[in-house]
N, C-alpha and C positions, 0 to 999 in steps of 0.2 A: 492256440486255436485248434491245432491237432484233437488234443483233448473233448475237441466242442462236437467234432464229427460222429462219433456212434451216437450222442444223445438227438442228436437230429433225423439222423437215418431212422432208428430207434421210433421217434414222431412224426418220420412219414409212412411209415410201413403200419402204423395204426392204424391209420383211417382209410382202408381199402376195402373194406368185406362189406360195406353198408350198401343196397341199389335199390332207393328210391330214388327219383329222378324230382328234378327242379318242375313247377311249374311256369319258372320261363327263365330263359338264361339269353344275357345279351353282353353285347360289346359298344362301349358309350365311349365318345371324344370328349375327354374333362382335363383341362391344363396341358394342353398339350401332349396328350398320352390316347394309348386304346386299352381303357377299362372294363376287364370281365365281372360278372359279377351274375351268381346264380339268386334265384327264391325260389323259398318255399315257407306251406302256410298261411295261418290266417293272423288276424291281430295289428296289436300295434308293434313297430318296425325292432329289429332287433339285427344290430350288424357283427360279423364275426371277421375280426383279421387277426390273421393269420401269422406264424414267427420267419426270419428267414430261411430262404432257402425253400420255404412251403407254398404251399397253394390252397385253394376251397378245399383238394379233397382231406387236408386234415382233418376239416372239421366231422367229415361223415359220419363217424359214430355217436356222435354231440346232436347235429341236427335232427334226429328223428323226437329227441325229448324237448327240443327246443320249439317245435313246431306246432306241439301240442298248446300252447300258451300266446306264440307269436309271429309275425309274417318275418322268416328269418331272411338275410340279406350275409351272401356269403361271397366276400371279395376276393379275385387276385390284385394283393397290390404292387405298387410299382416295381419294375423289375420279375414278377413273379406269374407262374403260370400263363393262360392265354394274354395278360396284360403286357404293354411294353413294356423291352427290355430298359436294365439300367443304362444310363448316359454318363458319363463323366462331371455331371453339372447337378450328380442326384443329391439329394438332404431330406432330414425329416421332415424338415417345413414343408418342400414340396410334396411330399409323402403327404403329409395332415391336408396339404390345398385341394390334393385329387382328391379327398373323402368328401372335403368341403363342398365343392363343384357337382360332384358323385351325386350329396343329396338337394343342391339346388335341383339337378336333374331328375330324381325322383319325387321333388316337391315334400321333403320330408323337412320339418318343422326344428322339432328336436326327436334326440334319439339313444335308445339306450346302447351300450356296446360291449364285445369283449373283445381283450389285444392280448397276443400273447405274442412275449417278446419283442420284435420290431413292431408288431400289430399295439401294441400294447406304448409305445415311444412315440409310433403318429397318434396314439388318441389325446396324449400326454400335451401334444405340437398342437392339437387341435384343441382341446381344452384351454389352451392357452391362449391361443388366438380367437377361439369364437367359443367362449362357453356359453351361448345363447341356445346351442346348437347341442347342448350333452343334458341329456334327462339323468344316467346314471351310469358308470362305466365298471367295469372288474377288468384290473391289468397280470397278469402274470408275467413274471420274471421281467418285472421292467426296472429302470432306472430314472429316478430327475435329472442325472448328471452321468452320462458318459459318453465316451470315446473309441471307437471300435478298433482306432490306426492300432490302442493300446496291446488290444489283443494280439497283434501281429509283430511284434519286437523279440528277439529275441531267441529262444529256445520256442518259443511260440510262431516264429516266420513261416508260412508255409506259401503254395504256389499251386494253382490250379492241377498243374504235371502231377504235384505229389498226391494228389487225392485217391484213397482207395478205390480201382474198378465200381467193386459191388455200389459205391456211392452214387458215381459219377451216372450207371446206369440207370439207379432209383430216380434219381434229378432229370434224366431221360426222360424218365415214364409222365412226369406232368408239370413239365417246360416245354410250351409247343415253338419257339423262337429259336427253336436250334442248339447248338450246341455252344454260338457265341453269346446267345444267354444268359447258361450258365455261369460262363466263362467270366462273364462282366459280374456276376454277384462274389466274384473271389477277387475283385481288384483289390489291390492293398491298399489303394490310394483313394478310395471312395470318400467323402465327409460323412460320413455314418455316426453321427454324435449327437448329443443333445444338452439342454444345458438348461434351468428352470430353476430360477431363486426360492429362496424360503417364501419370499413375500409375492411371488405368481400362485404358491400352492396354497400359499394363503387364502388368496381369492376364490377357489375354486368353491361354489356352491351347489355342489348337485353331490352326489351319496357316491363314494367311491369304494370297489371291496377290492384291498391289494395281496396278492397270492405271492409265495417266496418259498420253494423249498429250501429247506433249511441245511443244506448242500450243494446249492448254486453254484456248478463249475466257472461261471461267467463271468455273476455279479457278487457271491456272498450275500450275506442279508441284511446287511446294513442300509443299502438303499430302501428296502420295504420300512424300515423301522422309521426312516430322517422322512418317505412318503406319511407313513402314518401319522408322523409326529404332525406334518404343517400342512395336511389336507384336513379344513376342518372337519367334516362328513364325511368318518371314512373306515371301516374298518377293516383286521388285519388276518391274515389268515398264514401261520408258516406252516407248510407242510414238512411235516417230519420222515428226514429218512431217504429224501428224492432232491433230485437235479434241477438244472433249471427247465425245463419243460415239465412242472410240475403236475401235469393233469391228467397225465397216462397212464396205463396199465392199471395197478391196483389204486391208483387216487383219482380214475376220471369217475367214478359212482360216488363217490365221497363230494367231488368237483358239479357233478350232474345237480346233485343238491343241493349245496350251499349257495349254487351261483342261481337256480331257480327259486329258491327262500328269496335270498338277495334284490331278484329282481322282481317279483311278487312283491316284496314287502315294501317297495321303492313306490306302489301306486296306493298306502297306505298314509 
């Protein structure tokens, strides 16, 4: 898990230079939680969640090309940013419910979306439970099947204490619940997993685009391949040469495009 830490830092310190401001930003009671959640734009809805450890302003270099096409919806989820902190009792499913609840409360129908990594496992949770509710989705660096306790055994164990300064300060800048927060999104003992048979991804009928650098410190890229394989509408995209936060630095103009083709070509 050590290892996972500069690539995060790495994608938060991206999306800082962007200041257009939201045209409205609120805080909604959905499943039991307080859900932030900016817009911007005009269009039909388009939602961005975000990987751990993140918040909305990852997105900020994304949403200005995003906006031009769609009324963007840009979440913190559970545990993250202005949103409640983690509990002891967190899971994806509960993850996928707040999104669920989220767009009862917006009155949104279905909806298109992008997940990247944890963002990208609730949309996975939520396709699975209500795909009435998913017009078309792009996941990066996600998984059908894993388990986070995995990442923490071993040579791999680490602990809140041992986290680099510079990190702990960057997670300061846009975690407003303090410092025990943070703290709670480094528990070892979270249920942070996911688990999705061949014959769920089966079912899935709406256009899925799955992203996988082809360097994944995380996941490897076998999970993209076993998604492509049994989502039937779905195509695959490995990026060559990059991590699992595959859509930064020199591959978010490359990502800029293919995920707006993608989602253009999805109302053809």
């Amino acid at each position: 898990m050590k290892k996972i830490i500069p690539f995060m830092l790495m994608a938060i310190i991206s999306g800082q230079s962007f200041g257009q401001l939201p045209k409205s930003a609120e805080t909604v009671k959905v499943n039991g939680i307080n859900m932030y959640y900016e817009v911007y734009g005009e269009g039909e809805p388009l939602l961005l969640l975000h990987g751990w450890t993140q918040s909305t302003e990852f997105w900020t270099e994304y949403i200005p090309a995003y906006v031009q096409h769609f009324e963007v919806y840009a979440i913190d989820l559970r545990g993250h940013g202005k949103t409640s902190q983690i509990t002891s009792d967190f899971t994806i499913k509960e993850s996928a419910k707040d999104i669920l609840e989220l767009l009862d409360h917006l009155k949104i129908n279905r909806v298109k979306a992008i997940g990247l990594s944890y963002g990208g496992l609730t949309l996975l949770e939520l396709a699975r439970s209500h795909p009435e509710k998913i017009e078309s989705i792009i996941i990066i660096g996600t998984s059908h099947s894993y388990n986070g306790a995995e990442n923490n055994e071993g040579d791999n164990a680490f602990s809140y204490e041992n986290l680099p300064t510079t990190f702990i300060e960057e997670l300061k800048k846009i975690h407003y619940n303090s410092e025990t927060q943070i703290r709670a999104l480094f528990d070892p003992n979270l249920n942070y997993q996911i688990n999705l048979s061949d014959e769920e991804l089966n079912a899935f009928n709406f256009k899925t685009l799955i992203i996988q650098g082809d360097r994944d410190e995380i996941l490897g890229v076998d999970p993209a391949f076993i998604l492509y394989k049994n989502i039937p509408n779905s195509a695959l995209w490995i990026v060559p040469n990059t991590g699992h936060i595959a859509i930064i630095g020199p591959n978010k103009k490359s990502f800029l495009t293919t995920s707006l083709q993608f989602l253009s070509l999805d109302n053809k």
